[in-house]
N, C-alpha and C positions, 0 to 999 in steps of 0.2 A: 658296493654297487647294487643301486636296487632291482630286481628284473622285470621286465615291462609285462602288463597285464593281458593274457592272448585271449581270454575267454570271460565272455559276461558273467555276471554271477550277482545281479543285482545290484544296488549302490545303499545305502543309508536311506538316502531319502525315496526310494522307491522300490516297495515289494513285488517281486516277481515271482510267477510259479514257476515251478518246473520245468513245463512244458514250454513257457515262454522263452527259458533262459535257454533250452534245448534249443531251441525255434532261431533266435539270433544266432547260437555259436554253432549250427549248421550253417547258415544263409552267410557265417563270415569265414569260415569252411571252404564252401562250392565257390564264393565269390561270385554272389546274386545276389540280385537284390529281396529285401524282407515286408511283403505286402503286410500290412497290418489290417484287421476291419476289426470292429468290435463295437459295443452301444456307446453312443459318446457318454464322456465322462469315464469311460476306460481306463486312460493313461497310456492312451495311444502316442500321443504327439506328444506326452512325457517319458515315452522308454527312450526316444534317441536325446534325450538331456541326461540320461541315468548310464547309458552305451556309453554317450560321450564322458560324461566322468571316470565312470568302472576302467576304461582303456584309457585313462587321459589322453584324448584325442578331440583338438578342437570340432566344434559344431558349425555345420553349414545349415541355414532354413532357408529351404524355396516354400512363400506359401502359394498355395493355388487358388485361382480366383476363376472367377464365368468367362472372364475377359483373359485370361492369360491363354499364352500359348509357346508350344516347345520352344520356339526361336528366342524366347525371350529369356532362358535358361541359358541359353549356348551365350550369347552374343547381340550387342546391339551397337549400330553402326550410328552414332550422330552426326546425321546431314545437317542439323540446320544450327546446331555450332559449329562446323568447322564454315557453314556459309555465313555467319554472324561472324565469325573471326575473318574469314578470307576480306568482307567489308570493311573492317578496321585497322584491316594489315598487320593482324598479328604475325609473330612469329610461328614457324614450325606448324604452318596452314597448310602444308606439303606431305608431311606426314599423317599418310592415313590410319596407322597404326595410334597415333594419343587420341583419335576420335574412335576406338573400335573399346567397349564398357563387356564387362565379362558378366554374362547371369551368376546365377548360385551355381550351376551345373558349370558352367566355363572356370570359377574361382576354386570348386573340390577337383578339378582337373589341375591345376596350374600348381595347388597346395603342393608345397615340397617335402610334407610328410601325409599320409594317408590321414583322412578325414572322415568324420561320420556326417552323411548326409542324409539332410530330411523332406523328403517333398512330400506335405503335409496339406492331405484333402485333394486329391488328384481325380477324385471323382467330382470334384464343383467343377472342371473344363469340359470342353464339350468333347462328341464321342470319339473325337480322331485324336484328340492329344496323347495317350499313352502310347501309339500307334508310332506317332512322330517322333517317339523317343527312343524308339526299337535299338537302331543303328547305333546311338550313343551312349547307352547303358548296357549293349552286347559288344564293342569296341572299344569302349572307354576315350572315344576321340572325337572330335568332328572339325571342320576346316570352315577356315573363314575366307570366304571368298575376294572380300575387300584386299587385302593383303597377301593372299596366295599360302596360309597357316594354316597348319594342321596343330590342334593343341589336342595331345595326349597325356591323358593323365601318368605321372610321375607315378603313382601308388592307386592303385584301384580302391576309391572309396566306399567305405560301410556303406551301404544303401538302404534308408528306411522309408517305406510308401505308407501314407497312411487314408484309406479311405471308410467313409459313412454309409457305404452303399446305398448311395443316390441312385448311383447309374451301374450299368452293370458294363465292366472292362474288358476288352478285346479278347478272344483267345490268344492270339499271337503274343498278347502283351502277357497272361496271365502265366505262358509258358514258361518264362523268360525268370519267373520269381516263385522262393520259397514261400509259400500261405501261411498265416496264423490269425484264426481268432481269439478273440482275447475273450474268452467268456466273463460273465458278470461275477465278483467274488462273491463264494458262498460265503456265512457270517463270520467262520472261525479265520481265512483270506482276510475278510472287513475289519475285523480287529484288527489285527496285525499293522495295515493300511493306516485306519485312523490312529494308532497311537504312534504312528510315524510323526504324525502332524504337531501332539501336544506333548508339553515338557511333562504335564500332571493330567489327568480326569479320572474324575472319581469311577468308581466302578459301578455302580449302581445307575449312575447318570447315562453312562456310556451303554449299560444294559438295555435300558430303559427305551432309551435312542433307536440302538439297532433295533430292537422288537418292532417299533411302533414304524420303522424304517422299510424293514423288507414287508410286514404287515401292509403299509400303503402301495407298495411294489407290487405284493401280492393281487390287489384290486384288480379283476381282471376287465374292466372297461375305464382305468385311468391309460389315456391314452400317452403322458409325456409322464413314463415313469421318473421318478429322481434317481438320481445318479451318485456313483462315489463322491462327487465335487462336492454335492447339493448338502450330502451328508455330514461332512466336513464344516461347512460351514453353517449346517444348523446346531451341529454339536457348540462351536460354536458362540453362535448367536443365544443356545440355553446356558452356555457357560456366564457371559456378559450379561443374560438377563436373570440369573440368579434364579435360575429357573426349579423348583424342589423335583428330583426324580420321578415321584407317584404321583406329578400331577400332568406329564406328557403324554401317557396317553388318553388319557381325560381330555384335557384340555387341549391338545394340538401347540401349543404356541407357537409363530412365527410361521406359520404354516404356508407362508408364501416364498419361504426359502427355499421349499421343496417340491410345492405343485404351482404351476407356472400357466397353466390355462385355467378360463372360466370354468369350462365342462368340466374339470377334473375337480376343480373346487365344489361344484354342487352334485359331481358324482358322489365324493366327499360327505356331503349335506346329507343327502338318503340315507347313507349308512350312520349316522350318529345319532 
């Protein structure tokens, strides 16, 4: 009998520090939720895919949008199918419950085993959403009025927040959760990271890469620095383009896989 896995500890495909994997198996601990920030390209909104596997525990994603809002998490009521059915005389147009649709936040309530949830970029909503959610992330319930239901979650769900700070989050809200930023890996981190990704890369290539990597990071008026993503896939796009080690930081190649505005290309320009 195999025993089920209570504590993070990173996955295969996703290197965690220390402090990160502290950071979860507290927040799954107290049973709060775990606000993430950190520069995108992090692997913010990839730790609850690496959670969910480590704990084999299915994955819920709510993503967050300008336009979203709490109610849309709990529960939505379709009026105007059950008034398009009531029209054509369907069946079971009586039952208000087949027209009541569950959010991401209603479906990790209802799961009959505990689940890892992700609501991912909660700072794109406007300033009263995390507010809205006070009552249903510190109860683990909420009622549906249609129907006269309270749905309480069966197993209190892993909870991962993950914001870009856009906007800056309620107190009441940020009480309510363990913090963790995820700072930027230093290089000897960055390796580790990238040869998660490839079966083979030379070492010289891979040297070569990172130098010229944190080097343009380094710039202190590139305003959209690159990211672990960007790195990844410049390694790469030098892999596919046969690219010789000692000629990347000379030459830059593919240089638009990694800096992404005008400004920062002819910031770029100055220094060569």
């Amino acid at each position: 009998m195999t025993m089920e896995r209570t504590t993070f500890q990173g996955s295969g495909e996703y290197v965690a520090s220390e402090e990160l994997m502290s950071a979860v198996n507290i927040a799954i601990q107290l049973k709060k939720p775990l606000l993430i920030k950190g520069e995108p390209g992090t692997g913010k909104t990839m730790l609850a895919e690496a959670i969910s596997k480590s704990l084999g525990k299915e994955l819920i994603i709510w993503n967050i949008k300008s336009t979203t809002k709490a109610q849309d998490g709990l529960y939505v009521y379709d009026t105007i199918q059950r008034l398009y059915d009531s029209q054509f005389g369907e069946a079971g147009v009586d039952d208000i419950a087949h027209y009541i649709k569950l959010g991401k936040l209603g479906e990790a309530f209802k799961a009959d085993s505990q689940v890892v949830l992700l609501i991912d970029e909660i700072d794109k909503a406007d300033l009263e959403f995390p507010n809205d959610l006070l009552w249903e992330l510190d109860k683990m319930e909420f009622y549906i009025h249609e129907t006269k239901e309270t749905v309480k979650a069966k197993e209190r769900p892993i909870v991962i927040i993950t914001s870009n700070a856009e906007k800056e989050l309620p107190d009441a809200f940020l009480r309510r959760c363990i913090f963790h930023y995820i700072d930027f890996p230093g290089p000897e981190l960055m390796e580790e990271i990238v040869k998660v990704h490839f079966d083979r890369l030379e070492e010289n290539l891979l040297k070569q890469a990172m130098d010229t990597f944190y080097w343009l990071r380094g710039i202190r008026d590139i305003r959209k620095k690159p990211s672990t993503s960007e790195l990844i896939d410049w390694i790469r796009a030098l892999q596919l383009g046969g690219i010789a080690p000692e000629k990347i930081r000379q030459e830059l190649p593919f240089i638009g896989v990694l800096l992404k505005k005008d400004e920062d290309l002819n910031e770029l320009k100055k220094r060569r």
